[in-house]
Backbone as JSON Lines, residues from 0, in Angstrom:
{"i":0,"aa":"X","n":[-7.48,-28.41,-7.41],"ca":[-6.23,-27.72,-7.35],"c":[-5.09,-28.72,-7.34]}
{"i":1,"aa":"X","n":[-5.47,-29.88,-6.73],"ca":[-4.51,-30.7,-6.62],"c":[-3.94,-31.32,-8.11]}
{"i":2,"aa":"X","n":[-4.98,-31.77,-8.79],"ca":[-5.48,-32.35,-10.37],"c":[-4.48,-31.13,-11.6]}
{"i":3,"aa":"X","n":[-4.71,-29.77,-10.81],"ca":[-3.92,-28.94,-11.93],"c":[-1.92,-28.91,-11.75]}
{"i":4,"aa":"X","n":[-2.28,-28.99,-10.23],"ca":[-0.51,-29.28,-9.36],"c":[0.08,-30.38,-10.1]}
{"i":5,"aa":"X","n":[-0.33,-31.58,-9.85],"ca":[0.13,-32.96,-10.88],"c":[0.14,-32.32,-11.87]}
{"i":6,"aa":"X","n":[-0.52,-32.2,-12.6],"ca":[-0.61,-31.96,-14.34],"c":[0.83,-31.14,-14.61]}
{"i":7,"aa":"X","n":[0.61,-30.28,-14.03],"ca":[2.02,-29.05,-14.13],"c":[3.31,-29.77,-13.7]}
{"i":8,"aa":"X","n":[3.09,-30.54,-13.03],"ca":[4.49,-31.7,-12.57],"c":[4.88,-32.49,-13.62]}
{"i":9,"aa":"X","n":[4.06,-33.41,-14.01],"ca":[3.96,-34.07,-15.08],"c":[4.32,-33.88,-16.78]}
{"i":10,"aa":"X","n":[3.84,-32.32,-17.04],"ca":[4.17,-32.1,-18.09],"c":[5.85,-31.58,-17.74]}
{"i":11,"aa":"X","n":[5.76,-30.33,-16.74],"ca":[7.33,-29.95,-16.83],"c":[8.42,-30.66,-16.36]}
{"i":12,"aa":"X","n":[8.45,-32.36,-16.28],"ca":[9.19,-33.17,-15.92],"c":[8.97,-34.61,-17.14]}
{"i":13,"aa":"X","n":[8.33,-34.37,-17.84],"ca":[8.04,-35.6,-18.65],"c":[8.94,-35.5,-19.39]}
{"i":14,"aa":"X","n":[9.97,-36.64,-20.03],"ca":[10.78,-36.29,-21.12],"c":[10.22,-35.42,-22.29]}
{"i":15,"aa":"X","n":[11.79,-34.78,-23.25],"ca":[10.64,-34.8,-24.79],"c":[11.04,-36.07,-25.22]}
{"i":16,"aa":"X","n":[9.63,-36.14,-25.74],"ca":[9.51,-37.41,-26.57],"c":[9.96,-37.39,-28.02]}
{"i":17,"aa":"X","n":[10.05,-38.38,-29.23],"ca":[10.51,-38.51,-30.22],"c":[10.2,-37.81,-31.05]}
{"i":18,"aa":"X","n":[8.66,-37.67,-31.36],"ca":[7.77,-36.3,-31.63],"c":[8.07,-35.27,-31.6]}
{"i":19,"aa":"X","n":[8.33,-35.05,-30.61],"ca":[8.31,-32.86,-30.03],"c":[9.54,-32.91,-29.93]}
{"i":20,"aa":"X","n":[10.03,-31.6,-30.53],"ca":[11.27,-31.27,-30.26],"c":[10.93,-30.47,-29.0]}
{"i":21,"aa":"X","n":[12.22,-29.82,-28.59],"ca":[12.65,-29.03,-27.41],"c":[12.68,-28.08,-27.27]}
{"i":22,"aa":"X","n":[12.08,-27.23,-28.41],"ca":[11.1,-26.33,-28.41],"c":[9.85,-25.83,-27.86]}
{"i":23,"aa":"X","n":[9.55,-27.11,-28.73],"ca":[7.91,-27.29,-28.2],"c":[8.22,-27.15,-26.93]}
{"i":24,"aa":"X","n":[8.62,-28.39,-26.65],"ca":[8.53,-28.89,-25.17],"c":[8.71,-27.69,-24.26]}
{"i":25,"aa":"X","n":[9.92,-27.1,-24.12],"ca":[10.1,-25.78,-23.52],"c":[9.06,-24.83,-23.58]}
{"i":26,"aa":"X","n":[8.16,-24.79,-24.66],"ca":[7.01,-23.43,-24.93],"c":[5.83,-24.12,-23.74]}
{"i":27,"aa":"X","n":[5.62,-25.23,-24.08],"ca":[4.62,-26.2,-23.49],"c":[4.71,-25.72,-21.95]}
{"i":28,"aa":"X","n":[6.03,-26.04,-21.19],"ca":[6.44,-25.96,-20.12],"c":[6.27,-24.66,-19.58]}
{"i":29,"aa":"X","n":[6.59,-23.53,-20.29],"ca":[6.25,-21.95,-20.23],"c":[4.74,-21.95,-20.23]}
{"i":30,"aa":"X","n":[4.37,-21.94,-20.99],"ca":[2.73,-22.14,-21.15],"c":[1.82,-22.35,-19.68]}
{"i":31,"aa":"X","n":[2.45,-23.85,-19.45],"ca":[1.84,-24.38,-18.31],"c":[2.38,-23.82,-16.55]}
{"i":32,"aa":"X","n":[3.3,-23.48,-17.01],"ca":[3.54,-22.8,-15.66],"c":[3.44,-21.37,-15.59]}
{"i":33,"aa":"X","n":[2.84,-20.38,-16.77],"ca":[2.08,-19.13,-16.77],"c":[0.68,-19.58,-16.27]}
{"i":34,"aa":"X","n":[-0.01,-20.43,-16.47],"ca":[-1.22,-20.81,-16.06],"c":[-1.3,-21.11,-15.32]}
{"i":35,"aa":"X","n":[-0.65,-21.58,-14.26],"ca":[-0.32,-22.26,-12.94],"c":[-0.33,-20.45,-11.77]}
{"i":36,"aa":"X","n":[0.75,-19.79,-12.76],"ca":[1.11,-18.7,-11.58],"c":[-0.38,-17.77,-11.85]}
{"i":37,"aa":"X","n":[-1.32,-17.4,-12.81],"ca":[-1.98,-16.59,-13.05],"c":[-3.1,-17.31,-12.14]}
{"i":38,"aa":"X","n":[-3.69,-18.79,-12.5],"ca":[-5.0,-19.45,-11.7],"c":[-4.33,-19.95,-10.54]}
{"i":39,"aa":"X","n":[-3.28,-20.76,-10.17],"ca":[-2.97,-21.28,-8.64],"c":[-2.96,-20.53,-7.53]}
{"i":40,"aa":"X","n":[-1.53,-19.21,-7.91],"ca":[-0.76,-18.63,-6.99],"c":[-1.55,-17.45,-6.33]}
{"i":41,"aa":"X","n":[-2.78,-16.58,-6.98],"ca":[-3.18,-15.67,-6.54],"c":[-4.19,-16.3,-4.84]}
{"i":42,"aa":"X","n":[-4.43,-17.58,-4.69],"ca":[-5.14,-18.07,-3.53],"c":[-4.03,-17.78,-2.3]}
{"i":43,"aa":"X","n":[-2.66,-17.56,-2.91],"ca":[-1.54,-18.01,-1.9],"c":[-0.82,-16.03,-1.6]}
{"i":44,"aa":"X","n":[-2.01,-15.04,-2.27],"ca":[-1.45,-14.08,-2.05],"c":[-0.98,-13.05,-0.68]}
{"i":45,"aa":"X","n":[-0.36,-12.39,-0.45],"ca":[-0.09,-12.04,0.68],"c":[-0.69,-10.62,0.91]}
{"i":46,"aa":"X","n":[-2.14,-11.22,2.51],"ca":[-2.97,-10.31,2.53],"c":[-2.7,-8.39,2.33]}
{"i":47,"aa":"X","n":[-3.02,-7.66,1.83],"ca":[-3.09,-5.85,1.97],"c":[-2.89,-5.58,3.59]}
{"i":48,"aa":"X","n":[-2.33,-4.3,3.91],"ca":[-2.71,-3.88,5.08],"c":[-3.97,-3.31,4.64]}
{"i":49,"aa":"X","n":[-4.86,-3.36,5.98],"ca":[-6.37,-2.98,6.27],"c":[-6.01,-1.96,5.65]}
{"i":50,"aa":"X","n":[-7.31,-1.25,5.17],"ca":[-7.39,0.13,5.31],"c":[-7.77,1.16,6.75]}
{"i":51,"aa":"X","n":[-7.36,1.94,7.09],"ca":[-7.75,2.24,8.38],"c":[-8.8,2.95,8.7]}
{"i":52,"aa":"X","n":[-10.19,2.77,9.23],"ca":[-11.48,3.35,9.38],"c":[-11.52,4.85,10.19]}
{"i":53,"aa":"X","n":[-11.97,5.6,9.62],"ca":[-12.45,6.86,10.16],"c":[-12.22,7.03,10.86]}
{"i":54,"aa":"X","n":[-12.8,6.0,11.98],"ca":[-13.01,6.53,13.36],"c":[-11.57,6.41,14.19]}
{"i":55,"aa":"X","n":[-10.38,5.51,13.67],"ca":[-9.43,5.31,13.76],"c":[-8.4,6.76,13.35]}
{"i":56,"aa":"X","n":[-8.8,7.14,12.03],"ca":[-7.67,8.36,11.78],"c":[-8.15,9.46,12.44]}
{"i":57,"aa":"X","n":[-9.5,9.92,12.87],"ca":[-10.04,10.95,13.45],"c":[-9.52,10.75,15.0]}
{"i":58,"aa":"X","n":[-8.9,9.19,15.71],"ca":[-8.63,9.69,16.87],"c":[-6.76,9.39,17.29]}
{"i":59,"aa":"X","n":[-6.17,9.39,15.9],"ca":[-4.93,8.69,15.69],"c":[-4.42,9.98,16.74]}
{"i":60,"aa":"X","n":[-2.7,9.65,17.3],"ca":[-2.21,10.72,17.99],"c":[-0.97,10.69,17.9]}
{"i":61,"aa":"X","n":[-0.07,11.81,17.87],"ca":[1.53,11.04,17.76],"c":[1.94,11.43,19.16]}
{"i":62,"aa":"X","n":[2.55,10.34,19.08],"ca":[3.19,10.32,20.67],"c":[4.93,10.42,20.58]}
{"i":63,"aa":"X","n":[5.46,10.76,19.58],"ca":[6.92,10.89,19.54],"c":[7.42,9.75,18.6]}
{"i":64,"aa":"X","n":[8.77,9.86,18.36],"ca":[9.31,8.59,17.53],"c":[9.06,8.76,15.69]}
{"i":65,"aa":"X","n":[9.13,7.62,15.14],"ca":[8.6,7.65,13.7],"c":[7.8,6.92,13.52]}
{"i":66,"aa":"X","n":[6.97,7.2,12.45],"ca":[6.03,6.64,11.71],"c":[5.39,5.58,11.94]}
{"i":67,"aa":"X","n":[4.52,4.74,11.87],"ca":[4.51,3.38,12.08],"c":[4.96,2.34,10.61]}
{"i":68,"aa":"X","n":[5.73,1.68,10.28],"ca":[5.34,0.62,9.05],"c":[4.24,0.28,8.68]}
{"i":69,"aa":"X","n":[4.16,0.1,7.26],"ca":[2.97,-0.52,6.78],"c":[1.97,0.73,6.71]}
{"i":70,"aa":"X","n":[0.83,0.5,6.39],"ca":[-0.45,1.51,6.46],"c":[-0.99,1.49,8.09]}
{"i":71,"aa":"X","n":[-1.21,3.05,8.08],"ca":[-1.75,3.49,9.53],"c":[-2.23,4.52,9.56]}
{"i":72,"aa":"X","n":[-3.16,4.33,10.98],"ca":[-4.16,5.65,10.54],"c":[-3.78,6.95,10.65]}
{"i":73,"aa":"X","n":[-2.38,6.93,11.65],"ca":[-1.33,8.3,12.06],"c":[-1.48,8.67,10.66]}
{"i":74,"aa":"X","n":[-0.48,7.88,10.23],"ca":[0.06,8.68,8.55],"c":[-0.84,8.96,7.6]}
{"i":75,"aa":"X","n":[-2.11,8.45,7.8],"ca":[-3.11,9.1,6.9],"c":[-3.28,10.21,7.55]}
{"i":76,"aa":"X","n":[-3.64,10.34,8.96],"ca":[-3.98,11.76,9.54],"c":[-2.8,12.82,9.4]}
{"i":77,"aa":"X","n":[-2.0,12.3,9.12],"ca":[-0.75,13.12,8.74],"c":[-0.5,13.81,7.52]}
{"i":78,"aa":"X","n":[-1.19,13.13,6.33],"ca":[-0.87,13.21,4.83],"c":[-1.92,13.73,4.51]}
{"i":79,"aa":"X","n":[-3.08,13.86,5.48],"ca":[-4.98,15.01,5.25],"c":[-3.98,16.09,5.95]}
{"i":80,"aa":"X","n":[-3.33,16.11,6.88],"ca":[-3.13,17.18,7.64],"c":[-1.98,18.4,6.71]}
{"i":81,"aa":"X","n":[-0.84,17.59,6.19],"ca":[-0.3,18.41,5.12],"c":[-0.95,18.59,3.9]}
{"i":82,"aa":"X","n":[-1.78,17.96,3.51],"ca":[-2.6,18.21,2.2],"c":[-3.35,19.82,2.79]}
{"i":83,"aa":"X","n":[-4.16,19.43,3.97],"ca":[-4.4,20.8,4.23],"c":[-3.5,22.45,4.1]}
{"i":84,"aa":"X","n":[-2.77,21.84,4.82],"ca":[-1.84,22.98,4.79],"c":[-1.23,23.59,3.64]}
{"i":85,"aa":"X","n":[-1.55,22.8,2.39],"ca":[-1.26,23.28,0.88],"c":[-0.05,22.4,0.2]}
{"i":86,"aa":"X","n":[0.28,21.52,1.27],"ca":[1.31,20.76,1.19],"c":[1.13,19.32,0.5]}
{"i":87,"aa":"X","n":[1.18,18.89,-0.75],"ca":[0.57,17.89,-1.15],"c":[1.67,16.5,-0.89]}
{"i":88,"aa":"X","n":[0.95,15.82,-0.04],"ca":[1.89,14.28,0.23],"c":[1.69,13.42,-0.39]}
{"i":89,"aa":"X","n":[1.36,13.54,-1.8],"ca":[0.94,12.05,-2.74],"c":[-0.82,12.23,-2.87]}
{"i":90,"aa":"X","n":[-0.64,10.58,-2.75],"ca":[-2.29,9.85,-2.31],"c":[-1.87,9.6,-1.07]}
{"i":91,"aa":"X","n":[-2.89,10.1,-0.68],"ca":[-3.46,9.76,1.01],"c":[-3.77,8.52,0.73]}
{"i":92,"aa":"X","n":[-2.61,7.12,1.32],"ca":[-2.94,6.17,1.36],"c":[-2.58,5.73,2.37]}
{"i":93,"aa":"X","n":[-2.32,6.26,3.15],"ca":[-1.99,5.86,4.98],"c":[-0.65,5.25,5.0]}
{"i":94,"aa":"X","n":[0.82,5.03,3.76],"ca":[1.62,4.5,3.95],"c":[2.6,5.83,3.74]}
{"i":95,"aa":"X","n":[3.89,5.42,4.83],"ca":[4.94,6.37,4.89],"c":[5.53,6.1,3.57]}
{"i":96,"aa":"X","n":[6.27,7.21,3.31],"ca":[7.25,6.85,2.2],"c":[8.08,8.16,1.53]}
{"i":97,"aa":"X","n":[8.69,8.02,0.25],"ca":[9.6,9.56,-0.09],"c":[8.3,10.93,-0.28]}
{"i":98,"aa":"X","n":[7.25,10.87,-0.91],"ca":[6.26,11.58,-1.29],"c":[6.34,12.51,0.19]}
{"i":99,"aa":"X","n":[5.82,11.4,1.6],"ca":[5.08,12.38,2.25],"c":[6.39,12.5,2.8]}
{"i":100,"aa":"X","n":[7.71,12.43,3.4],"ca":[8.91,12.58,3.65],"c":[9.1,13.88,2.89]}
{"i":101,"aa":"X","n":[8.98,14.03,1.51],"ca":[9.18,14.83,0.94],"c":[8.29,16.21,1.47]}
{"i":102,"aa":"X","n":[6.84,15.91,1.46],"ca":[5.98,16.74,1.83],"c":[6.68,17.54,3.39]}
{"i":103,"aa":"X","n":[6.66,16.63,4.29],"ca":[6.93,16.94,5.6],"c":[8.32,18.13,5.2]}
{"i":104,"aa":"X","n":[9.35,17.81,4.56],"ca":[10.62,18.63,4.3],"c":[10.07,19.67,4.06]}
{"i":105,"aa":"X","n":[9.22,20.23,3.06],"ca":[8.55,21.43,2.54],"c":[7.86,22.03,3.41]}
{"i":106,"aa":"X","n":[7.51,21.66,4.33],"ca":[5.97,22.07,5.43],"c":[7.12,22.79,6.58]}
{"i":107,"aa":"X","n":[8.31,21.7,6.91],"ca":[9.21,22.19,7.85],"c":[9.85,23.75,7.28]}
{"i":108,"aa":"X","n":[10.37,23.32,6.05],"ca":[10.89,24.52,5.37],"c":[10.56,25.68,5.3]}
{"i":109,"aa":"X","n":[9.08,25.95,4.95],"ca":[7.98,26.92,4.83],"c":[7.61,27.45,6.01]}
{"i":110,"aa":"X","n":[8.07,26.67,7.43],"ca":[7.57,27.15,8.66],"c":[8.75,27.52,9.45]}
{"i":111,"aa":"X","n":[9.79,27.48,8.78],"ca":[11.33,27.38,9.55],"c":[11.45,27.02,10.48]}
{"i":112,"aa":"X","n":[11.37,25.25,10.3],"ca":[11.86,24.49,11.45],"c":[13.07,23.73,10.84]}
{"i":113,"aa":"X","n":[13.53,23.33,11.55],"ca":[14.91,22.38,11.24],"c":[14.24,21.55,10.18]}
{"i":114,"aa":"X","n":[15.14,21.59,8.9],"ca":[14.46,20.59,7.5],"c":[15.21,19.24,8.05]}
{"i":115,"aa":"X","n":[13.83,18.29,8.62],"ca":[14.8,16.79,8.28],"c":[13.74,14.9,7.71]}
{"i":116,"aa":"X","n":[12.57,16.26,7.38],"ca":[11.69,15.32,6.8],"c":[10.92,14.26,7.83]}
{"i":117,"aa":"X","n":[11.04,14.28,8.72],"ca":[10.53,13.31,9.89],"c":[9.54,14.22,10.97]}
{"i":118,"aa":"X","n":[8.51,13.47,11.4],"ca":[7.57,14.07,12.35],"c":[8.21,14.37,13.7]}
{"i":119,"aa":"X","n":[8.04,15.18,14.01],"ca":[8.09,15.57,15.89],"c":[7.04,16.12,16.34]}
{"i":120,"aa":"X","n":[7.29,16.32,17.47],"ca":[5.96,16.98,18.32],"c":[5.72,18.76,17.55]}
{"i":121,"aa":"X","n":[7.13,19.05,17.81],"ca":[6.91,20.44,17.06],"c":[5.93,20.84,15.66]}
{"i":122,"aa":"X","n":[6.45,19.82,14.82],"ca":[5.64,19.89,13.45],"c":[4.4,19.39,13.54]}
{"i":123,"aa":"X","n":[4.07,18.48,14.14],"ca":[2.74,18.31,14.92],"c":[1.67,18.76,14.93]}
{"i":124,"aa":"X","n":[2.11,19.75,16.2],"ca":[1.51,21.06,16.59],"c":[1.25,22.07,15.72]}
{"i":125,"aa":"X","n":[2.16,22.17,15.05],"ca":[2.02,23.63,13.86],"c":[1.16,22.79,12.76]}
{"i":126,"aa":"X","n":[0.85,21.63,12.46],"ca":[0.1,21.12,11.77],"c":[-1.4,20.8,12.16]}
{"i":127,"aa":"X","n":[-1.6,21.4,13.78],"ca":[-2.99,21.19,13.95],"c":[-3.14,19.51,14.53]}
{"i":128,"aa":"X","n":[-1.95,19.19,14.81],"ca":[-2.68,17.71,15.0],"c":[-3.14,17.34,15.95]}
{"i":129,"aa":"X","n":[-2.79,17.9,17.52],"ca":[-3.67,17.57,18.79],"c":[-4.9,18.23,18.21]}
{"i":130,"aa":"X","n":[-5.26,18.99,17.93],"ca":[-6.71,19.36,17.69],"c":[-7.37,19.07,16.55]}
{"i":131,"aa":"X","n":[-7.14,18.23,15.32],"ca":[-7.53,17.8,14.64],"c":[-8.19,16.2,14.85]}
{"i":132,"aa":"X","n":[-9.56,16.18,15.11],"ca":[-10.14,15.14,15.73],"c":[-11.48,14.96,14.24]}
{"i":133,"aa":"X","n":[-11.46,15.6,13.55],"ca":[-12.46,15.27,12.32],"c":[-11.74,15.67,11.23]}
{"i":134,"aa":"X","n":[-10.91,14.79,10.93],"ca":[-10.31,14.2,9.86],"c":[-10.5,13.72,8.93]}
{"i":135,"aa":"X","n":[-11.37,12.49,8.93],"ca":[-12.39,11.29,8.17],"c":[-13.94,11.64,8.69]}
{"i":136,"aa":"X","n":[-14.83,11.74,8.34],"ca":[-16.16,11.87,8.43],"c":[-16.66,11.2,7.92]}
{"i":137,"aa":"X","n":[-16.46,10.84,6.41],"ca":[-17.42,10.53,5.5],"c":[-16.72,9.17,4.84]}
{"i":138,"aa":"X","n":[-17.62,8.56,4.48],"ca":[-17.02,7.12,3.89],"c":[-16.36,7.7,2.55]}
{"i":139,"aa":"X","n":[-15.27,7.21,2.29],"ca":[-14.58,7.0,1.09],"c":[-15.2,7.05,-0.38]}
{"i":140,"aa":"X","n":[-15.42,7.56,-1.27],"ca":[-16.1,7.55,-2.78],"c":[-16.06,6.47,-2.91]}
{"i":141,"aa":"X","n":[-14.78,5.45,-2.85],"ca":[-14.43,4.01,-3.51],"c":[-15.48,3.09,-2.62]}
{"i":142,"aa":"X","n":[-15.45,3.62,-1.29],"ca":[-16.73,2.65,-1.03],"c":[-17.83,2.55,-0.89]}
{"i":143,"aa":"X","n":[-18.41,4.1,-1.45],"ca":[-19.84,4.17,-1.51],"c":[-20.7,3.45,-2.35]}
{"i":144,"aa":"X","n":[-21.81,3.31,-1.86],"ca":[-22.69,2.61,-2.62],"c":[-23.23,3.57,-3.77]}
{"i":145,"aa":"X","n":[-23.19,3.57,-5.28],"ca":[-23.12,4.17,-6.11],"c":[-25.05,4.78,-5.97]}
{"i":146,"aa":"X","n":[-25.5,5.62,-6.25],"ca":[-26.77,6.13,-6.34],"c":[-27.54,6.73,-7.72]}
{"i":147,"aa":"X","n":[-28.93,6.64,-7.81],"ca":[-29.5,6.33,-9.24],"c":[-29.61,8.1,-8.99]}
C-alpha cells in the first residue's frame, strides 16, 4: 500500500516532461488517482451502523423524547409497527427519516391525534407498542443460509 501511495505521489507531482504534453500528463494524473480512490480508499471506509438483532427490536421501548440517530432497534420496531397498521414507512431499515416521519403524520391523522409527525407515548400506545414484544422472530431473508 505504501509502494502504490509513492507511485501516486510521484507521478502526480513529476514534471511534464519534453515528451508528454499536458494533456497526457493531466489524463495520467486522473487515471492514477481514480485507481488510488477505487483500490486505496475503500480500507479507510467509514464503518455502517450495526444492524439491530431481533432480540433487540422485540424488546426495544420508547420512553419519551425522539428517535434515536443513526439505525436503532426502536425505529425499526416502529416502522414493523406502522407497516402493520397499513401504514407503509419505506424499508424497514431501522433509520429515522422523511418516509417514516411521513408515515407517523398519516397514522396520527387517521387516528385523530394532533398531526406533527413525531412519536409520543400517545401514538405509541395506539400503535400497540408496550405490547408488541414479537416483532422480529425470524432471521432476515438477506441472511439466511440459502437451501437446496
Amino acid at each position: 500500500m505504501a509502494a502504490l501511495a509513492a507511485t501516486f505521489f510521484r507521478r502526480v507531482f513529476t514534471p511534464v516532461g519534453a515528451s508528454e504534453t499536458t494533456g497526457v500528463h493531466l489524463l495520467r494524473n486522473l487515471l492514477t488517482a481514480s485507481a488510488i480512490t477505487v483500490f486505496l480508499l475503500p480500507g479507510f471506509a467509514v464503518a455502517q451502523d450495526a444492524i439491530p438483532a431481533p432480540e433487540d427490536v422485540n424488546s426495544a421501548s420508547y420512553n419519551g423524547g425522539e428517535l434515536p440517530e443513526g439505525r436503532s432497534a426502536l425505529t425499526v420496531k416502529l416502522q414493523v409497527l406502522l407497516d402493520r397498521a397499513g401504514i407503509s414507512p419505506g424499508i424497514i431499515d431501522g433509520y429515522k427519516g422523511g418516509i417514516s416521519e411521513s408515515a407517523l403524520r398519516a397514522f396520527e391523522n387517521r387516528e385523530g391525534f394532533e398531526v406533527d409527525g413525531l412519536l409520543d407515548q400517545e401514538v405509541w400506545t395506539a400503535l400497540g407498542g408496550p405490547d408488541a414484544t414479537s416483532i422480529s422472530n425470524n432471521t432476515p431473508s438477506w441472511r439466511r443460509t440459502p437451501t437446496s
